[in-house]
Chimera marker file (.cmm) of the C-alpha trace (Angstrom):
<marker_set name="trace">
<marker id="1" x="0.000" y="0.000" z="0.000" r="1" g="1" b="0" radius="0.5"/>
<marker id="2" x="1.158" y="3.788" z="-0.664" r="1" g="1" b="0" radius="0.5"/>
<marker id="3" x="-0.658" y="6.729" z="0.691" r="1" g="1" b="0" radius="0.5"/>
<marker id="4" x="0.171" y="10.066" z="-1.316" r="1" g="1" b="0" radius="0.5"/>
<marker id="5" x="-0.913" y="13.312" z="0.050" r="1" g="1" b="0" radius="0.5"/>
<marker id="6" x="-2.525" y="15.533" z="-1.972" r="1" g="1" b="0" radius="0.5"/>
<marker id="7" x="-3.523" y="19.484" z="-1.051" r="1" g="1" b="0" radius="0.5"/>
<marker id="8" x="-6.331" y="20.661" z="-3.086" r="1" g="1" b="0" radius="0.5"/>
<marker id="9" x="-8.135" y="23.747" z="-2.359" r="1" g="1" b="0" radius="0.5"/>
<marker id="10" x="-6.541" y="24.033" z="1.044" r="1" g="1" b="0" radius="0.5"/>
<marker id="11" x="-8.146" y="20.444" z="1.814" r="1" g="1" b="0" radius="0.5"/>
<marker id="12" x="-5.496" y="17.424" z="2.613" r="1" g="1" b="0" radius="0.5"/>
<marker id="13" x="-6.917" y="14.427" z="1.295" r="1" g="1" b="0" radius="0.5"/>
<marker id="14" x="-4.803" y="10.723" z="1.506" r="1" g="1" b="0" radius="0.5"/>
<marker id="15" x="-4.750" y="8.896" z="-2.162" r="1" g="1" b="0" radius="0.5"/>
<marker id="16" x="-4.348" y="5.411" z="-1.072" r="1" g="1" b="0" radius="0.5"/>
<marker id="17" x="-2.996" y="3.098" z="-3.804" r="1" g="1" b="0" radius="0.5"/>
<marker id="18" x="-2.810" y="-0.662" z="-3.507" r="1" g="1" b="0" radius="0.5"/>
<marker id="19" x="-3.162" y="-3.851" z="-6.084" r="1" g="1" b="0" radius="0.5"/>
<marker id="20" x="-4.241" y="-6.047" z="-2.685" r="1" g="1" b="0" radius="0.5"/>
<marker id="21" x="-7.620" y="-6.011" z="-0.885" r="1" g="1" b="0" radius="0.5"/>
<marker id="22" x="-7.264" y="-3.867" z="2.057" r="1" g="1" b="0" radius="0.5"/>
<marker id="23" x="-10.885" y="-4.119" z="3.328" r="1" g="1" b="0" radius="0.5"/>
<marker id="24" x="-12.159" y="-7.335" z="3.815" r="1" g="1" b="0" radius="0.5"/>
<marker id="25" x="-14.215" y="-6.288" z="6.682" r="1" g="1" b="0" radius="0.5"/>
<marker id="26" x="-15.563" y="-4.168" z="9.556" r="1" g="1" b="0" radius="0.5"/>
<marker id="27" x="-11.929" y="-4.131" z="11.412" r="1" g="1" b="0" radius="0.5"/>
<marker id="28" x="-9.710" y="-3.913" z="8.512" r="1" g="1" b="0" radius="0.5"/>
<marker id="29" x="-11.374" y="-1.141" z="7.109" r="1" g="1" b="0" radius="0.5"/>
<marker id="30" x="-10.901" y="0.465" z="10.674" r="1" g="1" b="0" radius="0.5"/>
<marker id="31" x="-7.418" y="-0.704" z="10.988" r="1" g="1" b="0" radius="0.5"/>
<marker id="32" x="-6.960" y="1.442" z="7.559" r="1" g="1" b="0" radius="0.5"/>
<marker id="33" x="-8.605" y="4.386" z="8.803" r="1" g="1" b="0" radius="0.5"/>
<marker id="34" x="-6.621" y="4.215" z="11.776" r="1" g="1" b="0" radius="0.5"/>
<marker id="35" x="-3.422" y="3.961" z="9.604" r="1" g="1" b="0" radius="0.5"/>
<marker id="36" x="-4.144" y="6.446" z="7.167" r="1" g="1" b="0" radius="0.5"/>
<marker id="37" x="-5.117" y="9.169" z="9.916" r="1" g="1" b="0" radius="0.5"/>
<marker id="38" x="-1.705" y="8.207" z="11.745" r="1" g="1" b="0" radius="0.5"/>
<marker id="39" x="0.293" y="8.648" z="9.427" r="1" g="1" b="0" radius="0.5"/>
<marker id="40" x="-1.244" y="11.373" z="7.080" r="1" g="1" b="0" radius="0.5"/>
<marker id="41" x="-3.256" y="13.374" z="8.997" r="1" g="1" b="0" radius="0.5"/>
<marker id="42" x="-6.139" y="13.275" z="6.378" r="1" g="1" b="0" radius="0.5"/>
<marker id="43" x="-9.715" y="12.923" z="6.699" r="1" g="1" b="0" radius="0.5"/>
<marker id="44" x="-10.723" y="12.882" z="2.895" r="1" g="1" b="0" radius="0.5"/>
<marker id="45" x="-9.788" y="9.437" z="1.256" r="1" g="1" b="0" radius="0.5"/>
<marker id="46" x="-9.565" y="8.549" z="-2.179" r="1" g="1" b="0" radius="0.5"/>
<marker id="47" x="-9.515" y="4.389" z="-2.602" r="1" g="1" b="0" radius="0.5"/>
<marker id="48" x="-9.232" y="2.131" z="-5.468" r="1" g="1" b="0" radius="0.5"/>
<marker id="49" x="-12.324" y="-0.170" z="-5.763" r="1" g="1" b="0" radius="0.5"/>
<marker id="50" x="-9.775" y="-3.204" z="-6.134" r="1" g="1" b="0" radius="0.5"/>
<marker id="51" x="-8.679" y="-2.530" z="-2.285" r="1" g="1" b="0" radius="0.5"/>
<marker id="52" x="-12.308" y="-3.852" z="-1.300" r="1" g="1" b="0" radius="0.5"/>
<marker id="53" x="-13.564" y="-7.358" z="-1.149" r="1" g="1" b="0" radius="0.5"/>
<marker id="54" x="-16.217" y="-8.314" z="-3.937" r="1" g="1" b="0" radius="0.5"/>
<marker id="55" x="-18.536" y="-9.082" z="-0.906" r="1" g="1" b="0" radius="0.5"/>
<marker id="56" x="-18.768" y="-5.418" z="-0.255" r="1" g="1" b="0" radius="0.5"/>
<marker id="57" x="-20.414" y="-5.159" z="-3.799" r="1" g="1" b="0" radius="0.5"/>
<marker id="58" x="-22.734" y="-7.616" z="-2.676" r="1" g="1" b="0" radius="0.5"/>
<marker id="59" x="-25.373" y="-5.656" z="-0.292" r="1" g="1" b="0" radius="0.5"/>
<marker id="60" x="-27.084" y="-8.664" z="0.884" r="1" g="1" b="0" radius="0.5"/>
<marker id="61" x="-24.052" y="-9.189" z="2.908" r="1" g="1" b="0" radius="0.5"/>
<marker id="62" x="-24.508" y="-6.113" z="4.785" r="1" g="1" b="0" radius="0.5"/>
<marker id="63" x="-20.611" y="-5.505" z="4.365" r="1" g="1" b="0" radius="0.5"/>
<marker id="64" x="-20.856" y="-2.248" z="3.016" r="1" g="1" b="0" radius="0.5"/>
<marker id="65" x="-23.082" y="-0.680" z="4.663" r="1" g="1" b="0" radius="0.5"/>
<marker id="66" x="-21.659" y="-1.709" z="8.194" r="1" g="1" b="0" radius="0.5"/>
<marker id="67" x="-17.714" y="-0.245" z="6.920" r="1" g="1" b="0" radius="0.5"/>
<marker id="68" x="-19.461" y="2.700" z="5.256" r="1" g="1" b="0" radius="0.5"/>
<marker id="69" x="-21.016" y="3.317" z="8.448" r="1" g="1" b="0" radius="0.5"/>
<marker id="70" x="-17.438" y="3.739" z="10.561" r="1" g="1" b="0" radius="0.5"/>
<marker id="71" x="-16.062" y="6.518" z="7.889" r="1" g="1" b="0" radius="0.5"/>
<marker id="72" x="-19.350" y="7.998" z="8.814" r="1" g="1" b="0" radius="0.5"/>
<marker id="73" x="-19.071" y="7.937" z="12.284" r="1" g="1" b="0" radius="0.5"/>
<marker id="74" x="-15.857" y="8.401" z="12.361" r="1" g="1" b="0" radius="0.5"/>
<marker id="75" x="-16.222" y="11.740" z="10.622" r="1" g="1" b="0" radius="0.5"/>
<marker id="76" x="-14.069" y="10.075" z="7.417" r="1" g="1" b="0" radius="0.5"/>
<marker id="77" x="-15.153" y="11.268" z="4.082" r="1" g="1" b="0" radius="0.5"/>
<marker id="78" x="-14.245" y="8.389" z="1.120" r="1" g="1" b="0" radius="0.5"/>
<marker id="79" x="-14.354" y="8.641" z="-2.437" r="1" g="1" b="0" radius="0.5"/>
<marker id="80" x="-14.097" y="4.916" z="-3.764" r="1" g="1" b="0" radius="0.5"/>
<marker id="81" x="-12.538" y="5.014" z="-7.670" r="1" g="1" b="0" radius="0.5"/>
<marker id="82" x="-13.004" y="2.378" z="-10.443" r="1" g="1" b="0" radius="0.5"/>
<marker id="83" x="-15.384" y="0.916" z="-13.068" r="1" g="1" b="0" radius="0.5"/>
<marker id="84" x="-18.580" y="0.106" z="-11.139" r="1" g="1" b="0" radius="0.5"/>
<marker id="85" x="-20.567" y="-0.250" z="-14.482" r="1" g="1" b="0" radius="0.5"/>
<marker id="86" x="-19.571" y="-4.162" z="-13.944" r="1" g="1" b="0" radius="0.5"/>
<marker id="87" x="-21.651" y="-4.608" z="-11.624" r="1" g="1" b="0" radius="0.5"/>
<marker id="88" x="-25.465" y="-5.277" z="-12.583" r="1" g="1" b="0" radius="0.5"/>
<marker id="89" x="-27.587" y="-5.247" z="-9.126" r="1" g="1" b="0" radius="0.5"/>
<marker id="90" x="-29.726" y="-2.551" z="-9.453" r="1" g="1" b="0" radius="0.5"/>
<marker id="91" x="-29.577" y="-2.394" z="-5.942" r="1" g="1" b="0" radius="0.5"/>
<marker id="92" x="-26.276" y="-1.439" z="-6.131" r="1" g="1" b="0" radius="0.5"/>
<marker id="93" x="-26.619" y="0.856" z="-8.489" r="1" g="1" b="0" radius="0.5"/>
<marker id="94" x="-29.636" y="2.618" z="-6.308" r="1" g="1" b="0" radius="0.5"/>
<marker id="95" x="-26.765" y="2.550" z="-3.614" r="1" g="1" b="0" radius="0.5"/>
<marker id="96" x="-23.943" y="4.079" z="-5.417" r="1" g="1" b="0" radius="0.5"/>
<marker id="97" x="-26.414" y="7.129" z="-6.525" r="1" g="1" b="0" radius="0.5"/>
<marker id="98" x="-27.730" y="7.711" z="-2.970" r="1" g="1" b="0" radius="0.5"/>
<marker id="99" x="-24.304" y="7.739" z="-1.746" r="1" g="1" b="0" radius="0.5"/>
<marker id="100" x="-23.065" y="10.411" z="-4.610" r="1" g="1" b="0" radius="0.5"/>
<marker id="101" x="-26.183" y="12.698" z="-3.630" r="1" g="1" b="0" radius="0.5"/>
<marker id="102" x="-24.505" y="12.851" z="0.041" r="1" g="1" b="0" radius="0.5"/>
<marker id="103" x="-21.523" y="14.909" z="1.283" r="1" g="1" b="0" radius="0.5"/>
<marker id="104" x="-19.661" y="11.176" z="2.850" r="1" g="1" b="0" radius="0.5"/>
<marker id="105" x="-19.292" y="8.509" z="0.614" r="1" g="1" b="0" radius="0.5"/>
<marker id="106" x="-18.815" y="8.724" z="-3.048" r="1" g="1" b="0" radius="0.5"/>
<marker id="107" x="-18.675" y="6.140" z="-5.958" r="1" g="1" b="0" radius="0.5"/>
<marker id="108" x="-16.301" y="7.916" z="-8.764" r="1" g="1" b="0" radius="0.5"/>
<marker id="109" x="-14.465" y="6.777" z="-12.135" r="1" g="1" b="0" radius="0.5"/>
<marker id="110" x="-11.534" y="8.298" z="-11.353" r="1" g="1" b="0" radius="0.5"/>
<marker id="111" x="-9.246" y="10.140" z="-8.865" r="1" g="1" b="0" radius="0.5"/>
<marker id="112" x="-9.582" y="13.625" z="-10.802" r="1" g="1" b="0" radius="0.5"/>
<marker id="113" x="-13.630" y="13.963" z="-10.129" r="1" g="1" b="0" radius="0.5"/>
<marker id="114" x="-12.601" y="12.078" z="-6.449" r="1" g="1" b="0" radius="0.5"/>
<marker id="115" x="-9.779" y="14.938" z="-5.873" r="1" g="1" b="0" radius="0.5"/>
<marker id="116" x="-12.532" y="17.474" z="-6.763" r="1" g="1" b="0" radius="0.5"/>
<marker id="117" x="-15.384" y="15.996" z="-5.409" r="1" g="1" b="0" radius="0.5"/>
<marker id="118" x="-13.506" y="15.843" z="-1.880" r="1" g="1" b="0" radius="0.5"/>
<marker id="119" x="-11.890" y="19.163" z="-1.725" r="1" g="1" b="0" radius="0.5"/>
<marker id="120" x="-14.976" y="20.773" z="-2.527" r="1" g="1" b="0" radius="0.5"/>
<marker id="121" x="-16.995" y="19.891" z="-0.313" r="1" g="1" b="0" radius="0.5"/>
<marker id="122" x="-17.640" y="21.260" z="3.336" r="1" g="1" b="0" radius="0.5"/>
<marker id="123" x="-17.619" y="19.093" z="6.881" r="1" g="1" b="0" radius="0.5"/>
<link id1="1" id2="2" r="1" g="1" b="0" radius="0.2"/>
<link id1="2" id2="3" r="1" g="1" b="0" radius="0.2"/>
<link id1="3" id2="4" r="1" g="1" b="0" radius="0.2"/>
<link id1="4" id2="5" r="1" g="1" b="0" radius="0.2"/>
<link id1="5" id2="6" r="1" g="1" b="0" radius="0.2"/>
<link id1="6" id2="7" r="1" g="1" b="0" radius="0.2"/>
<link id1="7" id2="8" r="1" g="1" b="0" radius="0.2"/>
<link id1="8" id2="9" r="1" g="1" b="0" radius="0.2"/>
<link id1="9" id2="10" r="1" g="1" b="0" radius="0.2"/>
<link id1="10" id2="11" r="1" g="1" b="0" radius="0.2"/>
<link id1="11" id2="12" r="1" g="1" b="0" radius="0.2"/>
<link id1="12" id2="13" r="1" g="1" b="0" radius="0.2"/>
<link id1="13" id2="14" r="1" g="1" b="0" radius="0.2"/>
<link id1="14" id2="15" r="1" g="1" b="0" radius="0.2"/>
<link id1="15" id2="16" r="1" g="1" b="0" radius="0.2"/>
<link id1="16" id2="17" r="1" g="1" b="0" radius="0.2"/>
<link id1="17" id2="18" r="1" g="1" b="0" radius="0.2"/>
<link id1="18" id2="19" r="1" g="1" b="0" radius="0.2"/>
<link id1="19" id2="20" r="1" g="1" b="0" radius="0.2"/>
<link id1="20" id2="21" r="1" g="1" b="0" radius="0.2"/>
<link id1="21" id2="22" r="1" g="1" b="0" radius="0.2"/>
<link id1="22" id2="23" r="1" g="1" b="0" radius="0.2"/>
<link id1="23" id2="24" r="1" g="1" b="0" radius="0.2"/>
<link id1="24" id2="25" r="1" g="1" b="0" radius="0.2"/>
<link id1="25" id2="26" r="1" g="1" b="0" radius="0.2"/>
<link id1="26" id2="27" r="1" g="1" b="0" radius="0.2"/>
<link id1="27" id2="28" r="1" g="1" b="0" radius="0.2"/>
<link id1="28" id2="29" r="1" g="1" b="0" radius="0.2"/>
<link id1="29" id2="30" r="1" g="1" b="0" radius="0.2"/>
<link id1="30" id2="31" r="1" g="1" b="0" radius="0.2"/>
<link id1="31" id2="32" r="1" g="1" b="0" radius="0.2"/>
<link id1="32" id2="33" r="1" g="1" b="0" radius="0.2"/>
<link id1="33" id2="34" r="1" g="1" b="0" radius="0.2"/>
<link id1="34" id2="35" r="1" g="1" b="0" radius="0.2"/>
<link id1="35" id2="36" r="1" g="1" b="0" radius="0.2"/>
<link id1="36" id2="37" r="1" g="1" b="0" radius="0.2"/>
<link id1="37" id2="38" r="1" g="1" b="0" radius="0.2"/>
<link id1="38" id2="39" r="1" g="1" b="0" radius="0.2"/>
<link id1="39" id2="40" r="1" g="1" b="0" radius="0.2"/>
<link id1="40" id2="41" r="1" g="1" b="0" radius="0.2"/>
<link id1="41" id2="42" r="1" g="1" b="0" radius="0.2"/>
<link id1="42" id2="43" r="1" g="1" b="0" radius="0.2"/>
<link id1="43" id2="44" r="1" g="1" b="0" radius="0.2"/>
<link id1="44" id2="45" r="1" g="1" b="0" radius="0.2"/>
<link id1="45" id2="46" r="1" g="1" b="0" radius="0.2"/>
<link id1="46" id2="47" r="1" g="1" b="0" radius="0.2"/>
<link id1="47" id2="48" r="1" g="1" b="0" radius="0.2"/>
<link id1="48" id2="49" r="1" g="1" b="0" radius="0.2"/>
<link id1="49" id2="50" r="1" g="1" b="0" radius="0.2"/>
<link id1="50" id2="51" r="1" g="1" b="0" radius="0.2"/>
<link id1="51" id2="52" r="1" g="1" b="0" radius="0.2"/>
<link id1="52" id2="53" r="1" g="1" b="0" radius="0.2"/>
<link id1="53" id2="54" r="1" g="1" b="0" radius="0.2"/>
<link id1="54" id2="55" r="1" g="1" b="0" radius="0.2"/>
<link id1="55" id2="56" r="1" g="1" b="0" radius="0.2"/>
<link id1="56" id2="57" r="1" g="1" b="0" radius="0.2"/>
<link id1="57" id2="58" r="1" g="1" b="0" radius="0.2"/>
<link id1="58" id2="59" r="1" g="1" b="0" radius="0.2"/>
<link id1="59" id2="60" r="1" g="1" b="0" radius="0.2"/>
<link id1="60" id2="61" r="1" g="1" b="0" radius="0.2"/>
<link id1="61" id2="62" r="1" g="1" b="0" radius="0.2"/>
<link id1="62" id2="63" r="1" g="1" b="0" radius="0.2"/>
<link id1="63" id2="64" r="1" g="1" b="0" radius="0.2"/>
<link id1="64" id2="65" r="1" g="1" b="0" radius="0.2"/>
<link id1="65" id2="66" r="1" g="1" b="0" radius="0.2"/>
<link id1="66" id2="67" r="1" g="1" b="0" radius="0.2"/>
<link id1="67" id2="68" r="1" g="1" b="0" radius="0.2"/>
<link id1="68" id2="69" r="1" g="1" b="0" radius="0.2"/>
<link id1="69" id2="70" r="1" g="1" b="0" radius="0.2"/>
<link id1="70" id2="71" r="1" g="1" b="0" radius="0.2"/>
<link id1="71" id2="72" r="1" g="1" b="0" radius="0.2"/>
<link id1="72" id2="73" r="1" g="1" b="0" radius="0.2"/>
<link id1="73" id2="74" r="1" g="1" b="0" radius="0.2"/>
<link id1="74" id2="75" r="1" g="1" b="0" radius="0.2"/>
<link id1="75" id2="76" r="1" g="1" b="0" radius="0.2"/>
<link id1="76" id2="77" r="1" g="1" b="0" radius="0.2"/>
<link id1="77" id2="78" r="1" g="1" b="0" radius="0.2"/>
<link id1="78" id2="79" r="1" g="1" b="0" radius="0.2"/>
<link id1="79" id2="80" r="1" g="1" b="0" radius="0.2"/>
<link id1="80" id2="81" r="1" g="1" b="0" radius="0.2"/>
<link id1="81" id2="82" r="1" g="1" b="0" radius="0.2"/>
<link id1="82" id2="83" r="1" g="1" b="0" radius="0.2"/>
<link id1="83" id2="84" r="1" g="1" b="0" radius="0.2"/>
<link id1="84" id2="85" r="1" g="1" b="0" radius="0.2"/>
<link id1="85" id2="86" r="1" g="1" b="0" radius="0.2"/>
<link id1="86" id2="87" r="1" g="1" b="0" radius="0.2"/>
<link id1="87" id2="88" r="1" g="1" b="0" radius="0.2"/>
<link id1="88" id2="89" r="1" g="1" b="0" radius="0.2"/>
<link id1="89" id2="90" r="1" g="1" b="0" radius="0.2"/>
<link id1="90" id2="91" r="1" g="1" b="0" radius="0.2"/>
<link id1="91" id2="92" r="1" g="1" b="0" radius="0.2"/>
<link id1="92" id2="93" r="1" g="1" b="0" radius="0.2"/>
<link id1="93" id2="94" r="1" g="1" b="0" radius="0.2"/>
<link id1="94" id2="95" r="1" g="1" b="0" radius="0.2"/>
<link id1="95" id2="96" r="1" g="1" b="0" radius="0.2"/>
<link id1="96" id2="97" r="1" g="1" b="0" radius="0.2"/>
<link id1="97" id2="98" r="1" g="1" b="0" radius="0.2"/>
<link id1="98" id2="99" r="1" g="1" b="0" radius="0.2"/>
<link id1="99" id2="100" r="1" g="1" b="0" radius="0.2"/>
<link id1="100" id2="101" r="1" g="1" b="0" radius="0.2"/>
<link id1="101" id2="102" r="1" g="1" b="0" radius="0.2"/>
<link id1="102" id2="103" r="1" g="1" b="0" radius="0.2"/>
<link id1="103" id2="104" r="1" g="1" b="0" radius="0.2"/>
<link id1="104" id2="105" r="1" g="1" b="0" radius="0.2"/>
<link id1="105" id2="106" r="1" g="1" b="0" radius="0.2"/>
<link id1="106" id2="107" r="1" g="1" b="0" radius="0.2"/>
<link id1="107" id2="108" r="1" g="1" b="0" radius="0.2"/>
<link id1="108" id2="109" r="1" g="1" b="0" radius="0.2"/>
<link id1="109" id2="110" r="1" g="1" b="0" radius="0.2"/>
<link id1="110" id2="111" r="1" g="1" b="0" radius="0.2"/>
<link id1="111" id2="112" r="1" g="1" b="0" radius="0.2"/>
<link id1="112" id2="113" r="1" g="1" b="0" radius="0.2"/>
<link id1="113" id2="114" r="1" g="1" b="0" radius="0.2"/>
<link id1="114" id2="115" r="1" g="1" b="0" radius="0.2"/>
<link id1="115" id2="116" r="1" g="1" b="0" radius="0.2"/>
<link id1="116" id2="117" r="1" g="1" b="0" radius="0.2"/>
<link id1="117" id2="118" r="1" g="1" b="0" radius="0.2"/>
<link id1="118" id2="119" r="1" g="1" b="0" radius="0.2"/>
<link id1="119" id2="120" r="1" g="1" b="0" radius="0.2"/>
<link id1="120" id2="121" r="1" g="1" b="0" radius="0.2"/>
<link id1="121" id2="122" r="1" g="1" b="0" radius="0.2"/>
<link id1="122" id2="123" r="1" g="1" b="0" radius="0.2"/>
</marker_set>
């Protein structure tokens, strides 16, 4: 895993890039919070949809909305980057859109609309 820091619009936000699943559950993805708050300060994070498991994409496992929920609470806003036009559940796709509505979580294409997406945005 690398973690870049990136300053956009006077907001820090962590750029996390990995080829290996880094959230496989509730306590890894708080084990990477923790990390990436220790050692960059940030509280805007951009992820690669490859560092999640492919049970997250599945909501009937209740995996994503229970690590979703600790960014949340743990005042952690997350921009998640990739293709996520492979995935067919409409369900899903109802979920991603919510999410992008919000000011928290956001499904994006690609760093440049996550970078902009996350700096613009207030607390």
């Amino acid at each position: 895993m690398k973690i870049n820091k990136i300053i956009e619009n006077g907001v820090e936000i962590a750029l996390i890039e990995s080829d290996e699943r880094l959230v496989t559950d509730t306590q890894s993805a708080l084990d990477l919070m923790a990390t990436i708050r220790y050692e960059t300060g940030c509280d805007r994070f951009i992820l690669p949809k490859t560092a999640l498991s492919e049970e997250f994409f599945d909501l009937k496992t209740g995996l994503a909305g229970e690590i979703l929920q600790k960014f949340i609470n743990y005042y952690v806003k997350l921009a998640i980057v990739g293709d996520f036009s492979v995935h067919t559940s409409k369900s899903l796709k109802d979920f991603i859109y919510e999410c992008n509505k919000g000011k928290d979580i956001f499904f994006l294409p690609d760093e440049k609309q996550a970078i902009e997406r996350l700096s613009t945005i207030t607390r």
